[in-house]
Every structure is written in structure tokens, then in C-alpha cells.
N, C-alpha and C positions, 0 to 999 in steps of 0.2 A: 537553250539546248532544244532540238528537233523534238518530237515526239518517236520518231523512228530510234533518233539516235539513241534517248531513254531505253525505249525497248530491247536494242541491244546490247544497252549495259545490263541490262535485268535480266536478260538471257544468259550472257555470262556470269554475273553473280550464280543464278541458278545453279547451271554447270560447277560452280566451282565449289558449292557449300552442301550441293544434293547428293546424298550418299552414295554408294557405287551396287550395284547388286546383289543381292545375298549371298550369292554362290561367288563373288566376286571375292566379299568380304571375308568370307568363309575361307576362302583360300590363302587370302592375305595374313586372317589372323591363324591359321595350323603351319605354316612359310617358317622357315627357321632357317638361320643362317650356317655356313656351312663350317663345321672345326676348322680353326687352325692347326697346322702340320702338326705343331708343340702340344695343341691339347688333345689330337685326334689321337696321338700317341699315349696320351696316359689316359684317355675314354676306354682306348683297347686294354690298355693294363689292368684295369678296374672290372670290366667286365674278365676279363681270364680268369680274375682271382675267386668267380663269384662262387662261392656253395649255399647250393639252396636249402633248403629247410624242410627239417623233418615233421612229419604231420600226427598232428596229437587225434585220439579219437575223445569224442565228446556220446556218452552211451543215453539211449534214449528214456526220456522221463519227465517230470515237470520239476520247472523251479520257479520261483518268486521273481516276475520280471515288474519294473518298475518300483515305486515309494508309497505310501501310506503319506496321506496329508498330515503334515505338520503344519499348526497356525500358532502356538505359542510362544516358538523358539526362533525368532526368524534368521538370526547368525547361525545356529545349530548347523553342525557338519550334517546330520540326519534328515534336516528339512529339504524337501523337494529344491531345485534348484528353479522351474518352474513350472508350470501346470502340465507342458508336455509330458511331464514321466510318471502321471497319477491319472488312474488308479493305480493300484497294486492289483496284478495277476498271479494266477498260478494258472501258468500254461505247458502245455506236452510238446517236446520236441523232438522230432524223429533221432533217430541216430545219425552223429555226422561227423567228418574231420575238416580239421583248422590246422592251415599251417601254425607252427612253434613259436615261428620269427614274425615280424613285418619282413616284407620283400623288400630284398638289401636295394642299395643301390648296382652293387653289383650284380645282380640276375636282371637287374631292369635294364640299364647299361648291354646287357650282353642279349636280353629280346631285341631291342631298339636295333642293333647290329645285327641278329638273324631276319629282321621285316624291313631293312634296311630306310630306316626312319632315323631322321636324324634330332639328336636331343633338342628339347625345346630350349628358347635361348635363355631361359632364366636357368634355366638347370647349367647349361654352356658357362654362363656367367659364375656362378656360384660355385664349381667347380675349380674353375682357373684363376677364382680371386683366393679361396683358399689352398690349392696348392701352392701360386705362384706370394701371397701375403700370410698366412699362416703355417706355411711346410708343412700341410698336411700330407700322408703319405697316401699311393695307391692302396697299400694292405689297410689302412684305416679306413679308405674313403669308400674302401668295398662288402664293407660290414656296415657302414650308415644306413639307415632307413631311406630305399628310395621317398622322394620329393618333387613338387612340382609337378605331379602326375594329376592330372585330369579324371573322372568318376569315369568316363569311354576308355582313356588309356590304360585305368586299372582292370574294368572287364575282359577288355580285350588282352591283357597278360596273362589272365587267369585263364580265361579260352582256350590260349595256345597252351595251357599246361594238364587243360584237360579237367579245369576247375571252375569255379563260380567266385563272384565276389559272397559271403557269407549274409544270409538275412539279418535285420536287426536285431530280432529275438535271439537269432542263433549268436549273434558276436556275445547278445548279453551272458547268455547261460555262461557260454565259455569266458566269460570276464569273472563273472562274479558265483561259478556255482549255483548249487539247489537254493540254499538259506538266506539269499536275500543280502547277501555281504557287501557293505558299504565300497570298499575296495577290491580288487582282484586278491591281495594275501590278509584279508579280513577289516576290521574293525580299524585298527591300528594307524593312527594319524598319518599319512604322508610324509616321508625323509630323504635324504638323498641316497639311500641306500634302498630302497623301495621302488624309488621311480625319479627318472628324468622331469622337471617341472620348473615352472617361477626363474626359467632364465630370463634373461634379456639382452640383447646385443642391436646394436644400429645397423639400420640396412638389411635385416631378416636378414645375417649371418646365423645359422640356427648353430647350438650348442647341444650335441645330439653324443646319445648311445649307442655301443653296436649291437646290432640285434642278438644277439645272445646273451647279451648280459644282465646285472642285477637281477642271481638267480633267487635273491629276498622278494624280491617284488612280485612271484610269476603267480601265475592265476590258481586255483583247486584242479585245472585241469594242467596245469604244469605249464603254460604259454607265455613269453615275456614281454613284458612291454602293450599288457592292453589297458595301462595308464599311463599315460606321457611319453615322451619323445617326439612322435612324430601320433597325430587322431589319424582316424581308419576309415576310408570310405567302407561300408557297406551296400546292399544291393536296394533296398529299400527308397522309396523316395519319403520324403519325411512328412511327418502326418502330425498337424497339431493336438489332434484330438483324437488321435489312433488308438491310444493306451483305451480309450470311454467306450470301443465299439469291438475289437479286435478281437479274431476268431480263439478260440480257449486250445488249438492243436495248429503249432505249425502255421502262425502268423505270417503270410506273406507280405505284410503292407499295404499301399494306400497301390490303387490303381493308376495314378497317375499322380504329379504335383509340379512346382518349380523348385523345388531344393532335391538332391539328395543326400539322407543321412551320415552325420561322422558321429562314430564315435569314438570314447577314451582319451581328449586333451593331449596336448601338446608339451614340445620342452619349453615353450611359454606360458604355459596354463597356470591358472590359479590352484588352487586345492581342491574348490568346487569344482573344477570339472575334470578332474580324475575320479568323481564316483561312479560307479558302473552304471547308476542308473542313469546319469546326466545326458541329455540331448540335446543335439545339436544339426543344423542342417547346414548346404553349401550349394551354390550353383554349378551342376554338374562339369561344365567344361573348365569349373575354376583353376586356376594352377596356386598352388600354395606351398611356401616354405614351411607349417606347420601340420598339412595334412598326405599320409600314405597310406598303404593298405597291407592288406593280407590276405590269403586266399581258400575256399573251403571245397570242402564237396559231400554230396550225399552219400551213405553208404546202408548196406542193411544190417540188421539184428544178427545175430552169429544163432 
């Protein structure tokens, strides 16, 4: 074989294996394919049904955010889950409100439709396998906890509502109260009447709650669901060692990172990590069957 002719085999190789350009990519991977007729019909149904969620107020004051190291007990429900959530703080939190619910799939369904963005294809897909294989219904599927949503597609929901996504500190207060409580309704071991958790199903089919429900499981500040069913992005980018430096008023977070924070576990989660103090972080653009949100805002002292 030539020498020229090598070369323009290796040229084409090139071409064929050399990634395409940022903006390129970028485009290709937010691309979404467009409903069919049958599912675009019951996207609309889902979003019509949707009612949004009333907003709790959380009044300003300090509480015990994060764990006390435990080294004795290392299965202990009480032991750190890992060094992110220690020290123990007591820090000041302005006054604020949190939506009640996660954000249904129903209100998210019916943004999508007002920005005229059409759902990402895993939400498309997960949709039309369980109504068209499980007979889920539109009034069911409009109570689920939006899914598959992105940490940009949850601020930008909140945005348009004239909200924020909530700080870390602020999700925790409102999870777990002033006193440092292992779960959102206390002490009291996790059960299926407490909270959604320890499913399992093939294919991240998720086994979810509607947001209003299991009013046993709701927070001190009356909120459901800020243990299992669907974890929560928050605003925060996640900080390994956050908890060892973190200002004592009004925690904003790390300046910058590669993750940002979830908290509150999943309808797949173990036990562990339905405690309030537990942390966890995510690739912001990630789409994920176990992770949604909920939405906050600042307000002042009365």
C-alpha cells in the first residue's frame, strides 16, 4: 500500500472516530424526539390535571445541621453515613418557604408545554411504557413526582415560578427541624407508611408516591416526601468538606464543584439514606429515574 494511500485511510479514520464540536454535541445530546399523536394526547392530560403545591413557611432560627461522629457503632442507624455530613453545626437560617410537595409531574409536564420544550426522551419513554404496560392513569401520573429532570431544568422551573431551587442547609432545616432528628417524622425506624423506599423493579421502572401523600411520614415543618420517593436537587454544588468550614448564618455552599447536591433518597434507597443528614451529590445535567425537586423562596421576618 502507498504511503499517500495510508494517509488517507488515517484521515478518514480521523474523521470518523474525532468527536464533533461542543456546541455540536451539546445540541445533539438536549434533541429530543418529538411525541407521538397517542402520547402527545395524554402529555396534555397530565399536564391539565396538574395542581401545584402549597407553600410551607420555615421561620428563621438555628438548628443542628449535620451528625456527631460515631466510630463505635459502625451499622448504627445514628452513625454518619460518611464524613461529608460531619461536623455537627448549629447554624441560623433566615426565614423561608418550601413548597409542601415535590413538583408533580404534572406541573412540570405543563411548564414544558408553556416553554414549548419538548420532554426528554426518557421521561417520553417511561411515560408510554407505563400507561400503554402497566394502565397507569393520567390522574395518577399527574400526582407522581416529576423525573428525569436535569439540576438546569429544575432551576429554570423554579425561575419561572418566581422561586429558587432551596440551599442545602435550607432543604435540611426543613427535613429534619431544630433537634437534629434522624428522619423527617423523628427517630422512629423507616416503614412503608413513613416513606416510599427499598423498591426495586427492572429497567428503572420507579415505584413512586403521589406527592401528597403519607401524611405519617411529613417533616416538623408539615412537608412530604423529604425522605424517599423521588431525592431532591437542591441549589448547592456539593462540597466534601463543607460541613469542616461552613459559614454559622445562611450557608450558601461551595463556590463552584463537579457535582451538584441531592438530597433525601430515593423509592430505591436504602434506609441509610433517608436520613436527613445524609449526602449525596450528581452531575448536574444528569437525568435520573430517582432524583426530582422542589422549590423555595426567601421571605422576611413578620
Amino acid at each position: 500500500m502507498t504511503f499517500s494511500r495510508c494517509r488517507s485511510l488515517l484521515f478518514a479514520l480521523i474523521l470518523i472516530v474525532w468527536p464533533p464540536p461542543a456546541d455540536a454535541a451539546a445540541e445533539a445530546k438536549h434533541s429530543h424526539a418529538k411525541p407521538s399523536q397517542d402520547l402527545a394526547r395524554h402529555l396534555t392530560g397530565i399536564a391539565s390535571l396538574a395542581a401545584p403545591s402549597p407553600m410551607v413557611t420555615v421561620p428563621a432560627g438555628t438548628f443542628l445541621l449535620g451528625s456527631k461522629r460515631i466510630d463505635d457503632d459502625p451499622y448504627g442507624i445514628s452513625t454518619q453515613f460518611d464524613d461529608t455530613e460531619i461536623p455537627q453545626n448549629r447554624v441560623w437560617i433566615d426565614p423561608f418557604e418550601m413548597d409542601r410537595d415535590e413538583v408533580s409531574l404534572g406541573e412540570y409536564l405543563a411548564f414544558l408545554q408553556q416553554q414549548k420544550i419538548t420532554p426528554s426522551n426518557e421521561l417520553q419513554k417511561l411515560i408510554w411504557h407505563v400507561i400503554t404496560v402497566h394502565s397507569v392513569s393520567d390522574d395518577t401520573l399527574t400526582r407522581w413526582p416529576a423525573l428525569y429532570v436535569t439540576w438546569t431544568e429544575a432551576r429554570d422551573f423554579c425561575r419561572s415560578k418566581g422561586k429558587r431551587l432551596p440551599t442545602e442547609a435550607e432543604w435540611e432545616k426543613a427535613a429534619r427541624g431544630t433537634d437534629g432528628s434522624l428522619f423527617p417524622w423523628g427517630n422512629t425506624i423507616p416503614n412503608s407508611t413513613l416513606a416510599m423506599f427499598g423498591q426495586h423493579h427492572v429497567h428503572e421502572i420507579p415505584i413512586l408516591a403521589a406527592v401528597d401523600s403519607l401524611d405519617e411520614g411529613r417533616s416538623p415543618f408539615g412537608l412530604h416526601h423529604m425522605a424517599g420517593n423521588v431525592a431532591e436537587w437542591v441549589q448547592d454544588w456539593f462540597g466534601f468538606d463543607y460541613y469542616a468550614y461552613m459559614p454559622e448564618k445562611n450557608p450558601p455552599g461551595p463556590a463552584s464543584g463537579r457535582y451538584r447536591s441531592v438530597r433525601g433518597g430515593s423509592w430505591k434507597s436504602k434506609m441509610i439514606m433517608l436520613r436527613t443528614a445524609t449526602r449525596s451529590g450528581s452531575e448536574p445535567e444528569k437525568r435520573s429515574a430517582t432524583i426530582g425537586f422542589r422549590c423555595a423562596q426567601s421571605t422576611t421576618s413578620p
